[in-house]
N, C-alpha and C positions, 0 to 999 in steps of 0.2 A: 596616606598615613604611614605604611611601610618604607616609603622611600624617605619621609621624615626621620623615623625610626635611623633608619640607617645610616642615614645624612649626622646624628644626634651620636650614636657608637662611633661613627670613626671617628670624629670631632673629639671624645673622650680617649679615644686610644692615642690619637696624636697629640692631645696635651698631655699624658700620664708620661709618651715618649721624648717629650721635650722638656719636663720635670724630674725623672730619672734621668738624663743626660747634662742636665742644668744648661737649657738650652735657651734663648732669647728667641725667638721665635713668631711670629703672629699664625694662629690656625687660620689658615687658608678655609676650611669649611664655615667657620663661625664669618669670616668676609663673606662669604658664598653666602651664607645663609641670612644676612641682614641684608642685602643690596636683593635678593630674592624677597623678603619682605617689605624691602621698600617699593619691589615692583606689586606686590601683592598675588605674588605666584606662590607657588607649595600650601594652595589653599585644599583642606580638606572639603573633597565632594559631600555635598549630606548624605546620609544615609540612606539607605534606600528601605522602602518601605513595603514593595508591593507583594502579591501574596495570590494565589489563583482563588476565582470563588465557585463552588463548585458547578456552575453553568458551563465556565472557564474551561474546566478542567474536563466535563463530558464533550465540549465541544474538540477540544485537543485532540483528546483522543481517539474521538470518533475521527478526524482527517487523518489519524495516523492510522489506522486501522483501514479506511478506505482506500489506501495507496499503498497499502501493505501486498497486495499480491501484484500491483508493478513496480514495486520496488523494494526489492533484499534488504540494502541499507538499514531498513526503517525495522528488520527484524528482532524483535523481543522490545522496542524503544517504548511502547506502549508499556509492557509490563515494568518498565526500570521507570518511568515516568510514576507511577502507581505504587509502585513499593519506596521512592523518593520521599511522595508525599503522605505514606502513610509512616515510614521510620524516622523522616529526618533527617537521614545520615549523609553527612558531607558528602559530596562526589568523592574522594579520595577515599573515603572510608566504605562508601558503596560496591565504588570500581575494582576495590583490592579485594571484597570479599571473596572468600574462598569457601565450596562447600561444608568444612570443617568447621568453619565459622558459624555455622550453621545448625540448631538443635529444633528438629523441626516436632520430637519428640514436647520436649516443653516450649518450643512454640518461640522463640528468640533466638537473636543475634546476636553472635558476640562481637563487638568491635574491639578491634588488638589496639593498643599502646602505639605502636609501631606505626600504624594508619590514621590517628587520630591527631588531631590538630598540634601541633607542639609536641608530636612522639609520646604523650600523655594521657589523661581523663580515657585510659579503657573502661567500658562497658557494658552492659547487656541492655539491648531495645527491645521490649516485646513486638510481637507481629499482632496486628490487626489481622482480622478474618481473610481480608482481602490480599494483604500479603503473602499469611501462610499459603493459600491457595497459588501465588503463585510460586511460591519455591517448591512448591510441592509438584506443578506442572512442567515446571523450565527442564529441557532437556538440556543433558550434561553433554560435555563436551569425552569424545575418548579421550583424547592426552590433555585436555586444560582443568585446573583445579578453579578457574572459576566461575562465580555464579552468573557475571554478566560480560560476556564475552562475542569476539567478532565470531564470521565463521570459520576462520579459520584457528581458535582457541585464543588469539593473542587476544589484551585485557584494553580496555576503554583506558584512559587516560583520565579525560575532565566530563565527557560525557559522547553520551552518541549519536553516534551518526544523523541528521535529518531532523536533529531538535530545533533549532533556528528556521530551518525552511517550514515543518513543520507547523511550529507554533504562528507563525507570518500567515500562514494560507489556510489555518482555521481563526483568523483575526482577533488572536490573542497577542495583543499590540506591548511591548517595552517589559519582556521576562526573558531572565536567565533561567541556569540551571537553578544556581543559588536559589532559587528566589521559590522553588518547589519545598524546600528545607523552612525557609521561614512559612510558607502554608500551613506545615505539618506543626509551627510553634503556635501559630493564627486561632487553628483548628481547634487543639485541647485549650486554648483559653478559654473561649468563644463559645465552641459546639459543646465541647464537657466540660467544661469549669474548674479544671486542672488548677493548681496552684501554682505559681512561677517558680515557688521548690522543685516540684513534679517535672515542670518542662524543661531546667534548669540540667536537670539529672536526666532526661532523656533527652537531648540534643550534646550534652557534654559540655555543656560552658565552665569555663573555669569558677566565676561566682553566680551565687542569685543576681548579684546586681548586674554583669551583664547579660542574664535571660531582661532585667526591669528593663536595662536602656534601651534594646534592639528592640523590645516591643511595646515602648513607653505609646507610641505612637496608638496604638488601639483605644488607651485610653480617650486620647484626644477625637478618636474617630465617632467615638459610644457619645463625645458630649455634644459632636456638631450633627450625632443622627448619620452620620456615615456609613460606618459598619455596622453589619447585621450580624444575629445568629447562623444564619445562613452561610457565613464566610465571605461575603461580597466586598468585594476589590476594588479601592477608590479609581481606580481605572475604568471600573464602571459607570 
């Protein structure tokens, strides 16, 4: 879809350039992009739906936690796993946190502008019990301002270290990182009964209507008996 996107913006910037020019021209992308649909390429993937349940989610961490004292790597991955699914917050938004960010006084995070999807929708996510606990435990770095960092202070990227090997060798089969964000939208439908307002305004979506579409999907899971209250994962 982004590369559609994109495909779609310079297609318009190169007709507006050859309109101001009074130019005769064919856009070469709009070619590009019909001989591509006649191939039936630049098809959007479906969406993706999956979601840890919480079996899922002790089993993970329990393998990470086992292999934690022979391997560094995997240090604090368990705790950034855990505050994922308990905030929601995008990996970029996570990775950038900075202690400051941080008000462990009332108990939230604040996500900056700057971090947040589109440089927009800043925030404040409350912490779960299980959270606060751990920002309250994570030892800081001397010279790094952030909360989830290598050891030697520099900052995670997209995520950390040993989550793909991880999640493979506790046989939690076809998850990303992402896919920890959509649990935590899963979760307050499901286990507390959130309203798609609520989840809407703590995950940062630009509207209600896309918190409805990315998790229209539950609906359909509650009619064929799929999903449970429990959180259980059609992967299941």
């Amino acid at each position: 879809s982004t590369i559609r996107r994109d495909l779609h913006c310079l297609s318009s910037a190169i007709t507006f350039f050859c309109d101001l020019n009074d130019l005769d021209l064919n856009n070469p992308v709009q070619r590009y992009l019909r001989r591509r649909a006649q191939q039936n390429a630049l098809k959007e993937a479906d969406a993706r739906k999956r979601y840890l349940s919480a079996k899922e989610e002790e089993t993970l961490l329990a393998s990470i936690r086992d292999r934690l004292p022979r391997n560094k790597k995997l240090l604090h991955l368990a705790e950034a796993v855990e505050f994922a699914i308990d905030t929601g917050l995008r990996s970029e938004e996570q990775f950038s946190l900075t202690w400051r960010d941080i008000d462990q006084r009332r108990g939230v995070v604040r996500v900056r502008a700057e971090s947040a999807k589109g440089g927009k929708n800043a925030r404040t996510v409350p912490l779960l019990e299980r959270s606060a606990q751990i920002v309250a435990h994570l030892p800081r770095h001397i010279s790094s301002p952030y909360v989830f960092h290598k050891p030697d202070g520099d900052r995670y990227m997209t995520r950390l270290d040993g989550f793909k090997t991880a999640a493979e060798r506790a046989g939690v089969e076809d998850v990303i990182w992402h896919d920890l964000r959509r649990t935590t939208g899963c979760r307050r439908l499901q286990d507390m009964g959130w309203s798609m307002e609520k989840v809407c305004m703590l995950l940062g979506h630009s509207s209600v209507v896309v918190t409805e579409k990315h998790y229209a999907f539950l609906e359909e899971e509650h009619i064929r008996g799929v999903g449970t209250k429990t959180g259980t994962s059609p992967a299941e």
